[in-house]
N, C-alpha and C positions, 0 to 999 in steps of 0.2 A: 504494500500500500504506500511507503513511506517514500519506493524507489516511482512507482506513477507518478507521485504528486512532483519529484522532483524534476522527473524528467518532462513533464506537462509546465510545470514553472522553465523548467532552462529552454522548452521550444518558441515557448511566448517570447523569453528575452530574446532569444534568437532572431525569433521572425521580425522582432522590432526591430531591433537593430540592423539588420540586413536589407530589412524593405529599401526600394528605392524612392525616393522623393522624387516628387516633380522635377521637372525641368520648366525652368522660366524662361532658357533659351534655344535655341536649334545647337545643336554639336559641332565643333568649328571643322570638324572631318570631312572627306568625301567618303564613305561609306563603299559603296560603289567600286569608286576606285582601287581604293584599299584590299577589298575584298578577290577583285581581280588583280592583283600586283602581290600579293602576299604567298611567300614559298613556304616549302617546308621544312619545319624546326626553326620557323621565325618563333621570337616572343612578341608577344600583343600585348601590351599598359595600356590599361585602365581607368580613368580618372572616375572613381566611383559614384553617387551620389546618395549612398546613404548613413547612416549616422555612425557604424563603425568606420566607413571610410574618411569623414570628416575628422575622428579621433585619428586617424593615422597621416591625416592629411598634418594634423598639428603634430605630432610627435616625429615626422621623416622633415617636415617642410620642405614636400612634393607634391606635386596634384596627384602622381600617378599613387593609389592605395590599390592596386590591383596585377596582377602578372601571369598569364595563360599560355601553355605553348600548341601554338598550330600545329594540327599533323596531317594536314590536309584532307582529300578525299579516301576512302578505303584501297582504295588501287595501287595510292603513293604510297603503301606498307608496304614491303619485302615479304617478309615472315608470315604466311598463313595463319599460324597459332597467334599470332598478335594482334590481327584481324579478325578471327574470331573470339578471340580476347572482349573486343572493342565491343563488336557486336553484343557481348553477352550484356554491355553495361548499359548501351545505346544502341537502339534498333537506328542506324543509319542508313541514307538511300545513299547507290551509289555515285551520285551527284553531290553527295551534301558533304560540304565546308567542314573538318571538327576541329576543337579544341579538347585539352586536358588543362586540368585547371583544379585547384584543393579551395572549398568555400566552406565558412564559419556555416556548421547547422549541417549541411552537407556530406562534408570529406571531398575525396578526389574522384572525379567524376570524368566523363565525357561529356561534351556539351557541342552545338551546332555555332560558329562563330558567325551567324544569323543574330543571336541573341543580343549582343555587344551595336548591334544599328543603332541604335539610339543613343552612343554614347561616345565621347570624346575619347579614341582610342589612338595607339600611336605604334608602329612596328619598329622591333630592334632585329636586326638581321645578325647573327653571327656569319663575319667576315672570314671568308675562306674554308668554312669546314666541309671535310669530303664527306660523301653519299652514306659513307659506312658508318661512321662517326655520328652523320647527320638520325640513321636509323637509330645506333645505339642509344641515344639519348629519349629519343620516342619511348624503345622498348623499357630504358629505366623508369620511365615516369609513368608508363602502363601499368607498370608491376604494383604502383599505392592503389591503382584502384579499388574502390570498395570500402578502403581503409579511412578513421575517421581523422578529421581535422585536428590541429593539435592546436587545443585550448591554451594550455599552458607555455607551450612558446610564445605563444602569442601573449600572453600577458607578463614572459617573459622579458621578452621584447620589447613590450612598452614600458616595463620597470628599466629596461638597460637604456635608452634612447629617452626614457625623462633627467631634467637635471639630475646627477645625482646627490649632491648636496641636500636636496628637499627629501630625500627618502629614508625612513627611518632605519637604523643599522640593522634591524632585525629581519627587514628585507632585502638588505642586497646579498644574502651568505647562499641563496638560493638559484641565484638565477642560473636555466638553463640546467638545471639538474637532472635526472634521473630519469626517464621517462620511455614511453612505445617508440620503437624505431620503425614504425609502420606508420606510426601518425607526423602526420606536415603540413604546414601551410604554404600558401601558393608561391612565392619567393624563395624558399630553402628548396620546394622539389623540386623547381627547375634550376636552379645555384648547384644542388647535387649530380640532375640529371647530365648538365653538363662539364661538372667535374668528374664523370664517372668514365668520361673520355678525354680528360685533363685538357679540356680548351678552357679558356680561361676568361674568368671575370670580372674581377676585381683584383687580381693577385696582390699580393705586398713582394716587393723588388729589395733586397740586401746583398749585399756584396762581400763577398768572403774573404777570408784572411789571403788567399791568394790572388785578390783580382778579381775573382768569375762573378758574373752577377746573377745571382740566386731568386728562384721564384717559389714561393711561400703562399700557399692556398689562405685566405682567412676562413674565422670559421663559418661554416655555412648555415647556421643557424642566425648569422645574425646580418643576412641578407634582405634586403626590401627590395620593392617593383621597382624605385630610382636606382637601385645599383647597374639597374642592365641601361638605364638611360645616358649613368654615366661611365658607363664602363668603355675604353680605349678599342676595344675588340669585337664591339657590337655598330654596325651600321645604324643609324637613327634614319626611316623610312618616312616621311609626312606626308600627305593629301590633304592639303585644305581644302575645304570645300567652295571657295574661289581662290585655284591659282593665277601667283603674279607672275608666271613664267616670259611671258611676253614682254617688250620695254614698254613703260608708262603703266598699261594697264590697269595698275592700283587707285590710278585716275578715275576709271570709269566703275567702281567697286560701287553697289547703290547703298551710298552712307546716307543715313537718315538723322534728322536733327530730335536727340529727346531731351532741349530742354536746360540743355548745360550750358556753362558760359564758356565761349570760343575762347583758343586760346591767347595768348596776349601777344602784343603785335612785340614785333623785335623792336630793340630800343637807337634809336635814331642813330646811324652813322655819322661819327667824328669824321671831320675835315682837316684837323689841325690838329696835333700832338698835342696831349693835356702838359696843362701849365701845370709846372709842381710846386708844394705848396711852400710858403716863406717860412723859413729857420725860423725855430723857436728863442725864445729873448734870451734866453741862459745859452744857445746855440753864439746868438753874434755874441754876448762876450766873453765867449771863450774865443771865438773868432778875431776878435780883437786882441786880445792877451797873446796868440800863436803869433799873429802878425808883427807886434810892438817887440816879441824876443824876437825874430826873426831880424829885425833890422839892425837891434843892439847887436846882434853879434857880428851881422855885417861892418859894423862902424869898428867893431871891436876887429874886426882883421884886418881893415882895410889901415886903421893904426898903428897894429905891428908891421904893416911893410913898410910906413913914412912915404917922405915923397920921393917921387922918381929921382 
C-alpha cells in the first residue's frame, strides 16, 4: 500500500514537472530542414520548455536542458538483432526518423525525432567518425533500453553544479555515489556511448613529464546537453528558420514593431580632435617651480664657464 501511494505521488511530481508549457513563440529552427540534413549518430539539443528544464537551464547557464542521439531510419542499422532490439521498444515504420534518448519518469526509450517539431533544436555532428565507430555507439546506447532514469544523478548533479559554498557539509560527502549502472540520464548515455569508442568530448589535455601530451576522459557522469555544444570535436549544425545565407537579405526579414523604443541614434561625429582639458591649479605650480629650477641651473652653468 505504502509503495502505490508512493509511487502514485513520484508520477504526479513527475508529470509536473516534465509537462511542456506553452510556447508564446514559433521555434527559431527550420524543422524541415533539419530533419532532412540530419545523419547518423548526430546529437540533437534540446532547449526544453518545461519546468525541470528551466531548473537546469539555471544550474548549466544553457538553453540547451536536453540531448538525444539520432539513429536514423531502421535500414541505417547494420546488426539485425539491434533492429529488432529497436523494434521491441518502438513499433517503427520503415520510413520513420528515431531517436534514443533517457527522460525523467521514462528511462531510455526510443522515440520518432517527429516529436522534437515544435521545439528549438540544434545538431552537433561528430566530426570524422567512421561507419563502424558510428554503429558502435548506437549499439551502446541501445543496450539502456528499458532501463530507468537515474534520479539520483540527477540530483547529483545539480548539488555539484550549484554554488558550492551554499551547500551544507552534510551534502557534499555524497555526490555521485553508489548507484545502478543501468540507470542514466540523457547526457552521460551519450558522453559514455561515445566514449565507449574513445572519440572524444570534452577530454582534459596534460602533458607528461616527457613532452607527450596526454588525453584524460573526464568523468562522465558529470556531462550536460552544452558539453556537446561546446565541445572542439563536434560540428555545430543550425537551420534557422529564415536563413541569411544570401548578401543583405537580413534586410528583407519581416521585422514587426511590438512597441519598444528604437534604438538610439549614434552620437554625432566629431570634426575636430577634442580639446583637452586645462591643468589643474596645483598642476601649473608645480609647472612653474620645474621651470624656475630649470633656469637657475642654467644661469648656474652658464657661470662656471665665464666669459669667452
Amino acid at each position: 500500500m505504502l509503495k502505490r501511494l508512493r509511487d502514485a505521488l513520484w508520477k504526479r511530481l513527475t508529470d509536473w514537472l516534465t509537462r511542456d508549457l506553452p510556447r508564446e513563440d514559433i521555434p527559431p529552427c527550420d524543422f524541415d530542414r533539419l530533419r532532412y540534413e540530419i545523419r547518423f549518430c548526430d546529437v540533437l539539443l534540446v532547449e526544453g520548455r518545461s519546468r525541470v528544464s528551466g531548473i537546469i537551464q539555471s544550474l548549466t547557464l544553457s538553453p540547451w536542458t536536453h540531448a538525444a542521439l539520432y539513429i536514423g531510419r531502421l535500414h541505417a542499422i547494420d546488426d539485425p538483432a539491434l533492429r529488432e532490439l529497436i523494434l521491441a521498444h518502438y513499433p517503427a515504420r520503415p520510413d520513420e526518423q528515431l531517436i534514443i534518448e533517457a527522460l525523467l519518469g521514462q528511462g531510455t526509450i526510443v522515440a520518432p525525432l517527429e516529436k522534437y517539431r515544435h521545439d528549438h533544436v540544434r545538431l552537433c555532428r561528430p566530426n570524422g567518425i567512421s561507419r563502424k565507430d558510428a554503429q558502435a555507439v548506437i549499439a551502446y546506447a541501445a543496450s539502456f533500453l528499458g532501463f530507468d532514469y537515474d534520479v539520483r544523478q540527477l540530483l547529483d548533479l545539480a548539488r555539484f553544479l550549484f554554488p558550492y559554498r551554499l551547500l551544507p557539509r552534510r551534502w557534499r560527502s555524497s555526490l555521485f555515489g553508489q548507484g545502478t549502472n543501468a540507470r542514466t540520464i540523457c547526457s552521460t548515455l551519450i558522453a559514455e556511448a561515445f566514449a565507449s569508442v574513445r572519440y572524444p568530448v570534452r577530454p582534459v589535455l596534460r602533458r607528461a613529464e616527457d613532452g607527450r601530451v596526454m588525453v584524460y576522459d573526464r568523468n562522465l557522469k558529470l556531462y550536460t546537453p552544452s558539453d556537446f555544444d561546446y565541445s572542439p570535436y563536434f560540428d555545430i549544425i543550425k537551420y534557422p528558420i529564415y536563413g541569411i545565407d544570401s548578401p543583405e537579405i537580413y534586410r528583407s526579414l519581416p521585422w514587426e514593431e511590438l512597441g519598444l523604443a528604437p534604438p538610439p541614434p549614434p552620437p554625432p561625429r566629431r570634426t575636430t580632435a577634442p580639446t583637452p582639458p586645462p591643468p589643474a591649479a596645483e598642476d601649473d605650480g608645480r609647472a612653474a617651480e620645474l621651470a624656475q629650477q630649470a633656469r637657475d641651473l642654467l644661469d648656474e652653468v652658464e657661470g662656471e664657464k665665464g666669459p669667452d
